[in-house]
C-alpha positions as CSV (number, residue, x, y, z in Angstrom):
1,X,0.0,0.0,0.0
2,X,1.0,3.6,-0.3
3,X,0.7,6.4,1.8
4,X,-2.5,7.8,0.3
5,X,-3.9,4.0,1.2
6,X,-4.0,2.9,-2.5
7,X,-2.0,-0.2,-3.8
8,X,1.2,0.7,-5.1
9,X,1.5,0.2,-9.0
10,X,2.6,-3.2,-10.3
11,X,6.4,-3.0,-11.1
12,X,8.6,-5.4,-13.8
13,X,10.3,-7.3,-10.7
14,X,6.8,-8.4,-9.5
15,X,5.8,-9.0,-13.0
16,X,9.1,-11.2,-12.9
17,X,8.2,-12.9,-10.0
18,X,5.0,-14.2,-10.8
19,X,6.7,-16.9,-13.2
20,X,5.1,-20.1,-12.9
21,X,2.5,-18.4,-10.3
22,X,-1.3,-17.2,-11.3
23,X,-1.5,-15.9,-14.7
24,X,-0.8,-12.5,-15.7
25,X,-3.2,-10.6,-17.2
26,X,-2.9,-8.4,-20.1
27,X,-4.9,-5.9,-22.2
28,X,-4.3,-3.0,-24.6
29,X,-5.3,0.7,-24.0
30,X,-4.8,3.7,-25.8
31,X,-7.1,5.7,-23.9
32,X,-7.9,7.5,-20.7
33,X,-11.3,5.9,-20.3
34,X,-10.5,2.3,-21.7
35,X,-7.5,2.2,-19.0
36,X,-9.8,3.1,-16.4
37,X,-11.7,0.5,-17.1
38,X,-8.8,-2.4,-17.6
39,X,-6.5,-1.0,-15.0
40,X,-8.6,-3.0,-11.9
41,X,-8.9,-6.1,-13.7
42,X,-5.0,-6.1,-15.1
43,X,-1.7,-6.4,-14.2
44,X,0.2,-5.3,-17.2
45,X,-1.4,-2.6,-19.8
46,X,0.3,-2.6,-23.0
47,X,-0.3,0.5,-24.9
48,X,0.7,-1.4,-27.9
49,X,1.7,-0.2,-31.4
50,X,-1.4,-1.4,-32.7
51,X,-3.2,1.8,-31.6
52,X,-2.3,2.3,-35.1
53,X,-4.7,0.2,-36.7
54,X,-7.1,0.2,-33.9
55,X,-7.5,4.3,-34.2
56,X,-6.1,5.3,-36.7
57,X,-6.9,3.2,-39.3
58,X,-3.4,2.3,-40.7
59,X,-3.1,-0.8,-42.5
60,X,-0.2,-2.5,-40.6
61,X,1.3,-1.0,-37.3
62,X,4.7,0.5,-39.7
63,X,3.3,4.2,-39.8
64,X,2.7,4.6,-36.2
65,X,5.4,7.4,-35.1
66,X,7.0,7.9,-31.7
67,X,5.0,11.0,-30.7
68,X,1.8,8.9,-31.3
69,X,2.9,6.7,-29.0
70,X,3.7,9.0,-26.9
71,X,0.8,10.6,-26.9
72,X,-1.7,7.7,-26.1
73,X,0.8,6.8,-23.5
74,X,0.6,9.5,-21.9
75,X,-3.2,9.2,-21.9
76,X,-3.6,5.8,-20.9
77,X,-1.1,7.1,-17.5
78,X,-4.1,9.4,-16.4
79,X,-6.3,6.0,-16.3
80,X,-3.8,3.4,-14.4
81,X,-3.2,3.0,-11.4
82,X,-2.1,-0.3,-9.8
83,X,-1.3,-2.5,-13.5
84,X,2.2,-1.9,-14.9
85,X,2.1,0.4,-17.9
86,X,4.3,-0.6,-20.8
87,X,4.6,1.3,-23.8
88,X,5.5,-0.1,-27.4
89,X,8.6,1.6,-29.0
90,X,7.2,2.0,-32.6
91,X,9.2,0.4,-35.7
92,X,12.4,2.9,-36.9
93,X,12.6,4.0,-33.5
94,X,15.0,1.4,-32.0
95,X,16.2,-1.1,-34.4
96,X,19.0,0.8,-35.9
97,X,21.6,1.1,-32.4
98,X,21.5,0.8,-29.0
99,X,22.0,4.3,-28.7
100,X,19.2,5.3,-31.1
101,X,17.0,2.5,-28.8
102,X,17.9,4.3,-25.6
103,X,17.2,7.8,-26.5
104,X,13.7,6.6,-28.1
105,X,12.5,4.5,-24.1
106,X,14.4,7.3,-22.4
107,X,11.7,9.5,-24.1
108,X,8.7,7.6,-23.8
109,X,9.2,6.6,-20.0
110,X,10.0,10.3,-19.1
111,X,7.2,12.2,-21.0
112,X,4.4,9.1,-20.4
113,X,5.4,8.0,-16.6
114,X,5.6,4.4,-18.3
115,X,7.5,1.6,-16.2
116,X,8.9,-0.6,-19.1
117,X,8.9,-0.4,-22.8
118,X,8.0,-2.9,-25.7
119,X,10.7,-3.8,-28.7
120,X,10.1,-6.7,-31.0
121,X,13.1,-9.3,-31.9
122,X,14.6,-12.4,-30.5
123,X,18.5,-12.7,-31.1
124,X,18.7,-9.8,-33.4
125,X,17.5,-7.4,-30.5
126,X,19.3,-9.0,-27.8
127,X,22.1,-6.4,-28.0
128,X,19.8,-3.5,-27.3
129,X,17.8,-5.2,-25.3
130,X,21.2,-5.4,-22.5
131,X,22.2,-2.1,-23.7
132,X,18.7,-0.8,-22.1
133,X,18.6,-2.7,-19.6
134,X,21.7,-2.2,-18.0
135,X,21.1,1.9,-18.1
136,X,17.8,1.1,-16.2
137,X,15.0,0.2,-18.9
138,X,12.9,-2.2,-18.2
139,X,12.5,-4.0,-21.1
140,X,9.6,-6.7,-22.7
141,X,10.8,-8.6,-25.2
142,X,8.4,-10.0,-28.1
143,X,9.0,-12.9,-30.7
144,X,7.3,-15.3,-32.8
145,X,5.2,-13.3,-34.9
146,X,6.3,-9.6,-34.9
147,X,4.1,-7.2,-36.6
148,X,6.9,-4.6,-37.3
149,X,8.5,-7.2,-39.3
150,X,4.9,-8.6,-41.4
151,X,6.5,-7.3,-45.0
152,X,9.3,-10.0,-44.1
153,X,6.9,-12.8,-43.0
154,X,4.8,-12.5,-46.4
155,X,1.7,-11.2,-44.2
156,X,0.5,-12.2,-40.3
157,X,1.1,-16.4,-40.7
158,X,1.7,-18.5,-37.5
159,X,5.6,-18.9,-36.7
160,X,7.9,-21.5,-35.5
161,X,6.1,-24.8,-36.9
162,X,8.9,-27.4,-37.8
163,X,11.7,-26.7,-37.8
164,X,11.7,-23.1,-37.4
165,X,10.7,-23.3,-34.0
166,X,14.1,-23.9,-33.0
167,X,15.2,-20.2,-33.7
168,X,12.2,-19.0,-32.1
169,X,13.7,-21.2,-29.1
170,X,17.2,-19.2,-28.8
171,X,15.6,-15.9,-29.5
172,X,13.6,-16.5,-26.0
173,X,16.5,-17.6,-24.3
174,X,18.5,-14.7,-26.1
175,X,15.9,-11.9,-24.6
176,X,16.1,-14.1,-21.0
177,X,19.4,-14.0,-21.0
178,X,20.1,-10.1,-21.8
179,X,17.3,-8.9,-19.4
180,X,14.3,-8.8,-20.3
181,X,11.4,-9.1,-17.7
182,X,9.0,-11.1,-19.8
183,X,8.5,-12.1,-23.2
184,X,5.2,-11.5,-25.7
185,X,5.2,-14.6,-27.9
186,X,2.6,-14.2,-30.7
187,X,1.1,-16.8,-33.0
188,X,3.1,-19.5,-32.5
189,X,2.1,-23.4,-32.0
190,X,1.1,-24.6,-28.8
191,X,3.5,-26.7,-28.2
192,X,6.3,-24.6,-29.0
193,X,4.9,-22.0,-26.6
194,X,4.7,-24.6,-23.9
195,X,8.3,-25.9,-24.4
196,X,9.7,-22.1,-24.5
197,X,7.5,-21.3,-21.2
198,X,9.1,-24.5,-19.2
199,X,12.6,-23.7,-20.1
200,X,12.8,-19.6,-20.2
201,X,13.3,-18.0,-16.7
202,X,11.2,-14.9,-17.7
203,X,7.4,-15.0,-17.7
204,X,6.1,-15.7,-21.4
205,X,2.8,-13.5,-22.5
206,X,0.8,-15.0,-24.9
207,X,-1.5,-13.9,-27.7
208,X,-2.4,-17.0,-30.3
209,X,0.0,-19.1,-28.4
210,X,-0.9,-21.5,-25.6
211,X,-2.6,-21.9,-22.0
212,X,0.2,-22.6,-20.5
213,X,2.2,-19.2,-20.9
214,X,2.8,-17.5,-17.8
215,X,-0.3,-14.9,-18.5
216,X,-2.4,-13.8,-22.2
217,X,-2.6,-10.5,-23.7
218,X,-5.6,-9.3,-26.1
219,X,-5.9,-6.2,-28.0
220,X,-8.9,-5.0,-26.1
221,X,-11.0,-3.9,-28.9
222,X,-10.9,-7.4,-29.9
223,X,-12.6,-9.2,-27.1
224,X,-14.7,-6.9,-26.8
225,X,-15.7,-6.8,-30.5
226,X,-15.5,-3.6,-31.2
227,X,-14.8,-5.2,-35.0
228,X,-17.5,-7.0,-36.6
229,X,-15.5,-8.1,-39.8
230,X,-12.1,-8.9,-37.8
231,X,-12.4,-11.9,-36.0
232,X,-9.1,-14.0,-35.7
233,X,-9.2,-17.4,-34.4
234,X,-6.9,-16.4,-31.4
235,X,-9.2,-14.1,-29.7
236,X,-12.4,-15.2,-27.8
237,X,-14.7,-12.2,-28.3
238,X,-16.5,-11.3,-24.5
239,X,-18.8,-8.8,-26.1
240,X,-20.0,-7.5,-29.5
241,X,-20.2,-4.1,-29.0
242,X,-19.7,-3.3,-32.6
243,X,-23.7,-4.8,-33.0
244,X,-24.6,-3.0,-29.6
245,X,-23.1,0.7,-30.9
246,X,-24.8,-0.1,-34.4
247,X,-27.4,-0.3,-33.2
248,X,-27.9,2.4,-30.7
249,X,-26.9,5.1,-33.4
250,X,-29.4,3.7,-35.7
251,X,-31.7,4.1,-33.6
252,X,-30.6,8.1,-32.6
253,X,-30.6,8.4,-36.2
254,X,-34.1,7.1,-37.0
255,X,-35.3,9.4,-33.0
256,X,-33.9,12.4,-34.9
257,X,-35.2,12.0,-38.5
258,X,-38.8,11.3,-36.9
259,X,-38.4,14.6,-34.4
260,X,-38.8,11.9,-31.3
261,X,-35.0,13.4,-30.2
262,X,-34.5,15.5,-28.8
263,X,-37.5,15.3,-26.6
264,X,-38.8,17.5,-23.3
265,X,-36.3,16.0,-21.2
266,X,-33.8,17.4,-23.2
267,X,-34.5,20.7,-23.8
268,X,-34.5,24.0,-21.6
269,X,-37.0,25.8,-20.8
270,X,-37.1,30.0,-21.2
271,X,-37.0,30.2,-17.2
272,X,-36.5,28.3,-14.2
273,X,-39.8,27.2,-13.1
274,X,-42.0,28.3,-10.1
275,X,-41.4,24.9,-8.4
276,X,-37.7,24.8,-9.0
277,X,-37.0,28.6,-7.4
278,X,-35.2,28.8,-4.1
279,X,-37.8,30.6,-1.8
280,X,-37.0,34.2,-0.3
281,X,-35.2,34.5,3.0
C-alpha cells in the first residue's frame, strides 16, 4: 500500500516474479477511459503499437510514429493505477543502435510515466535489449510473430512450426538472458509456446500461443468486439459491442429524423420554473 492507502502500481520485478504463479493478465489501452476501465482487472497494460490500426486506421502497425505513442501513452497514464504500464517503441525507432533505442524509451518513459517499454526481436534485438537494460530500462521482449517485421513474414502467418521453431527457441533464451522481464510470444504453435515457457526463466505472455504461458494478452477492442468483420481465431470475443453501438446510433438516427429526439427532457426551458425557485429568505 501507499501512503494515500491505494496499492502501489505493479512494477517489472513483480511481474518477474509471478513466473510459474497465477496468470498474468494483459490488455491494450490507448485511452484515458479504456484504461480506467482495464486498470482494476490487469496487471500489465500494454499501450501497444497497434493503436495504429485500432484508431487510426493504418493498414499495418509500420506508420505509427514515436509522438503517437507517446501521446496515447501518456493518456492511458491518467487512467492506471495499480497495472504496470508498458509502452510499445514504434518500428524505426530502436532497431538501428543501442544508442538510437535508448534515447527513443528514455523519451517515452519520461514524458508518459511508463515503467517498461516494448521492442520486437529475438537474437537480433538482444544487443539492445542489455544495452537498455543495464542503463535502467525495463525491457519486454516479443518474438514469434512480430508485426513490425509482417512485410518480411509474407503477411501475419503462425511462426515457429517445424523446424523453425528452434530459432524462435534461442531468441527466448536470447531476450532471458540479456534482461528482459517477460516475453510477448505471438502466434506460435502450442506446443512450441509450452516448451519455450518451461525452459525460459522470464514469464512468457501470450497472444495465439498456448494456455500454459505465464499470462495472455488481447488487443482489447478485440474481445470486446469492437470489429464485426475482424475476427481471428486467437481471440475469444466477451462482447459484440460493434452490433450494440450499431445499433444504438441507428436508432438516434431514426429518433432524430422522426423529431422523437430531442424530446422535453432534453431541452431548456425560457426560465427556471415556479417549483424549481429557491424561496425568499
Amino acid at each position: 500500500m501507499s501512503a494515500t492507502g491505494k496499492s502501489a502500481a505493479l512494477t517489472p520485478p513483480d511481474v518477474l516474479a509471478r513466473k510459474g504463479g497465477v496468470p498474468l493478465v494483459c490488455l491494450t489501452a490507448y485511452t484515458t477511459p479504456i484504461a480506467r476501465l482495464v486498470d482494476p482487472h490487469c496487471d500489465i497494460v500494454l499501450v501497444g503499437d497497434s493503436v495504429g490500426m485500432v484508431l487510426h486506421g493504418l493498414p499495418s502497425t509500420l506508420g505509427v510514429t514515436l509522438d503517437m505513442m507517446i501521446l496515447h501513452g501518456q493518456a492511458v497514464r491518467r487512467g492506471v493505477e495499480r497495472a504496470l504500464l508498458v509502452v510499445d517503441l514504434p518500428f524505426g525507432s530502436y532497431e538501428e543502435s543501442p544508442a538510437q533505442a535508448f534515447h527513443s524509451a528514455a523519451r517515452v518513459m519520461r514524458e508518459t510515466g511508463s515503467a517498461a517499454v516494448k521492442l520486437e526481436g529475438g537474437e537480433s534485438m538482444a544487443e539492445t535489449i542489455g544495452f537498455l537494460t543495464r542503463r535502467g530500462i525495463p525491457v519486454m521482449a516479443h518474438i514469434g510473430l512480430t508485426p513490425q517485421a509482417v512485410n518480411t513474414f509474407g503477411g501475419y502467418k503462425v511462426q515457429g512450426r517445424g523446424t523453425g521453431g528452434a530459432a524462435i527457441e534461442r531468441d527466448a533464451a536470447a531476450v532471458a538472458a540479456a534482461g528482459a522481464f517477460a516475453v510477448v510470444l505471438e502466434k506460435v504453435p502450442d506446443a512450441l509456446a509450452r516448451r519455450i515457457t518451461a525452459q525460459t526463466p522470464i514469464p512468457t505472455i501470450g497472444i495465439g500461443a498456448s494456455p500454459a504461458c505465464d499470462g495472455q494478452v488481447l488487443v482489447v477492442d478485440d474481445m470486446l468486439g469492437m470489429f464485426s468483420d475482424f475476427r481471428p481465431k486467437f481471440v475469444k470475443r466477451y462482447a459484440e459491442l460493434a452490433d450494440d453501438a450499431g445499433a444504438a446510433i441507428a436508432a438516434y438516427a431514426e429518433d432524430v429524423r422522426q423529431r422523437r429526439f430531442p424530446g422535453d427532457d432534453h431541452v431548456f426551458a425560457d426560465a427556471t420554473p415556479a417549483s424549481q425557485k429557491v424561496p425568499d429568505a
